[in-house]
C-alpha positions, 0 to 999 in steps of 0.5 A: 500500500502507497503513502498517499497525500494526506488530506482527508477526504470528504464529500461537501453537504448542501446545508444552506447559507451560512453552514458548512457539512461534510461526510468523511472517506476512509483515506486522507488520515495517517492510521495504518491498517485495518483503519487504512483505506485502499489506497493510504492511510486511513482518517480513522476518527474513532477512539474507541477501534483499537487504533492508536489514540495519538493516530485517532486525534492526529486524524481529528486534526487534519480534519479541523484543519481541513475544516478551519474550524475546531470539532466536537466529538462525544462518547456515543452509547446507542442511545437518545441523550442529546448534548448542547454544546456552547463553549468552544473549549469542549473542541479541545476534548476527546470526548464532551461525555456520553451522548448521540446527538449534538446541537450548537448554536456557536458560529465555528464550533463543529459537530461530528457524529462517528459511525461505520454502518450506523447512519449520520445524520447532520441537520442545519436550520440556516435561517434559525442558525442552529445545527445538530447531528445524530447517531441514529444505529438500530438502538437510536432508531427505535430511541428516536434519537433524530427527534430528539435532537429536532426537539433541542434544535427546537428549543433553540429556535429551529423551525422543522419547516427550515431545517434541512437534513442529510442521511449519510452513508450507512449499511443498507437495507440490501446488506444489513441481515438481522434475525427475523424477530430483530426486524419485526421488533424496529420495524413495530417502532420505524415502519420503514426500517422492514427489509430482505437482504438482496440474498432474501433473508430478513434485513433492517433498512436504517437509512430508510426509517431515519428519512421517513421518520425526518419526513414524518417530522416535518423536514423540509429537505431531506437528502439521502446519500445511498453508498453503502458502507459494508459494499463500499470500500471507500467508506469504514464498515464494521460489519465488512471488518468482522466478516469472514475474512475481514480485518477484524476492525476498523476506523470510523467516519464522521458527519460534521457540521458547523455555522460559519461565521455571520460575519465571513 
């Protein structure tokens, strides 16, 4: 494997004036493998995979450079606890503590969300000036852990109306297989997450319940991004890495979103 340029890789979100989003690849980091990319080092964001912890916040780091603005990352846990977060020293942390969803109101003050299969969900109301990201895996779908976080961009003065949403990367519901009772069981709580694999076995579509659940919301602009992380070896998959024959392990993406400042 060749030392590729660092620079992380990101696809550019259409969040709005004022707001910037991003949705980050494997490769433009400085981890090695199983957190590398095809085709270099990986941009291995997670602290929680086994890769060095120093590697994991050089990655972070590249990243806020890259970004121009500093980051905020928390201890996801599957759950629904959404974080407000208003002193830019909590960019300096590995962590601001447990939670699956963040909201700011502070020009220049990022937000990411980690997953590898879980799906990002990054959201912005542009008028209100308030963002917010979530962590919506299987256990943040049947939580709601998206209306949760609406409901703090709420309280910060967001209209669903303005608010405009992109559903990230994530396992798709042609490849994420899961026992039937595990299917029957989210799809009682997230109708759209019901699912059968491309090889006919039961499936959960997670993508497809965070954006009927947006829509049900009242979200006025819902994107989907359809790559698949366990199909697309751009993208970190942990279903992938633990497969037979897989690494074992791997790094994590992000979903980041930040308020550019009013003034530039």
């Amino acid at each position: 494997m060749s030392d590729a340029p660092r620079g992380p890789r990101f696809t550019e979100l259409a969040l709005g004036a004022g707001v910037r989003g991003v949705l980050t690849e494997a490769a433009g980091g400085v981890s090695p493998a199983p957190w590398a990319a095809p085709d270099g080092p990986g941009l291995d964001l997670g602290l929680n995979a086994g890769d060095d912890a120093d590697r994991v916040r050089a990655n972070r780091a590249l990243l806020a450079g890259a970004l121009g603005a500093p980051v905020v990352y928390a201890t996801q846990v599957h759950g629904a606890h959404v974080r407000e977060v208003d002193d830019p020293a909590a960019a300096t942390l590995d962590s601001v503590g447990e939670a699956d969803g963040l909201v700011t109101t502070v020009p220049g003050l990022a937000l990411a969300v980690l997953v590898a299969d879980c799906v990002p969900v990054v959201l912005a109301d542009p008028r209100a000036r308030v963002v917010g990201v979530a962590h919506a895996g299987r256990r943040g779908v049947e939580l709601d852990v998206v209306g949760a976080v609406l409901d703090v961009m709420r309280s910060r003065g967001a209209s669903p109306a303005d608010v405009r949403a992109v559903v990230g990367p994530s396992a798709c519901g042609r490849c994420y297989e899961v026992p039937d009772a595990m299917r029957d069981a989210v799809a009682s709580l997230a109708p759209g997450a019901w699912s059968t694999t491309s090889w006919g076995t039961p499936a959960l579509d997670l993508p497809a319940a965070v954006d009927a659940r947006l829509r049900d919301l009242g979200v006025g602009h819902v994107v989907r991004d359809g790559r698949c992380t366990i199909e697309d070896a751009s993208l970190f998959s942990h279903r992938r890495a633990t497969a037979p024959g897989g690494a074992g392990t791997t790094g994590r993406l992000a979903g980041v979103v930040h308020l550019l400042d009013a003034r530039g």
